[in-house]
N, C-alpha and C positions, 0 to 999 in steps of 0.2 A: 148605867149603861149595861147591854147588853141582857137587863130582863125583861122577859115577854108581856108585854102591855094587851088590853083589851081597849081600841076605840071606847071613849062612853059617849061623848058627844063633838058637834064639831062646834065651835065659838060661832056666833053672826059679828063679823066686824061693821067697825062704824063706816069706816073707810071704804070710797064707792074701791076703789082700783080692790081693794084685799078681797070686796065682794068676788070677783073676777076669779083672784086667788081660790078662794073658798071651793067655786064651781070647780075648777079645773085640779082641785083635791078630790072632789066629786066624783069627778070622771074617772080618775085616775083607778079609786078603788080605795081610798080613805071614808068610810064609813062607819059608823057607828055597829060594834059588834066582833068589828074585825081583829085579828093579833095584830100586833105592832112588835119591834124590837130595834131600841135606838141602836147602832152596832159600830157607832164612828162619832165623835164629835170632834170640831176643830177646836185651836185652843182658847180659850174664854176670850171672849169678844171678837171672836172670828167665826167666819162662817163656813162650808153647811153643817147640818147635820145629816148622816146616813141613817137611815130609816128601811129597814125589812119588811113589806107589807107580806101578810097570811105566809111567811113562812118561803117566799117564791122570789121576788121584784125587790129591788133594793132602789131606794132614790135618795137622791140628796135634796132635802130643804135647805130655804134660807129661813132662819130663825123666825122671820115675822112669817112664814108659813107654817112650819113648825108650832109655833104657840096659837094658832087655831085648832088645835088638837087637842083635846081631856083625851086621856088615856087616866085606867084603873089598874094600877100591878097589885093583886091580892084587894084588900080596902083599900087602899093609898091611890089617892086621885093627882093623878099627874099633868103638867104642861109637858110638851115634848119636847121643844127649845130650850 
């Protein structure tokens, strides 16, 4: 928590609704390229997570959103959730 992530990729869920999910990460500005920085998690098996995109916008995911995320800190390839 709280180090600066690089997007690497976004997952393809199997799930048509997560598809939905996916887009609307999309739009939002979750792309592959971008900084990321987890900055808040609720407590294990609770949800959301806060999420800093490029440094600006903060959103809260819920974890099955959050884990459509690769994010890379240094080599280490990460889930977000």
């Amino acid at each position: 928590m709280g180090a600066r992530a690089v997007i690497a990729q976004l997952r393809t869920p199997a799930n048509v609704d997560d598809r939905e999910v996916l887009l609307r990460l999309i739009e939002i500005g979750f792309l592959p390229g971008e900084t990321v920085c987890v900055v808040a998690k609720a407590r294990v098996g609770r949800e959301p997570v806060a999420v800093r995109l490029g440094g600006q916008s903060t959103f809260a995911l819920r974890e099955r959103e959050a884990a459509l995320i690769d994010a890379l800190t240094g080599r280490r390839r990460t889930v977000l959730a």
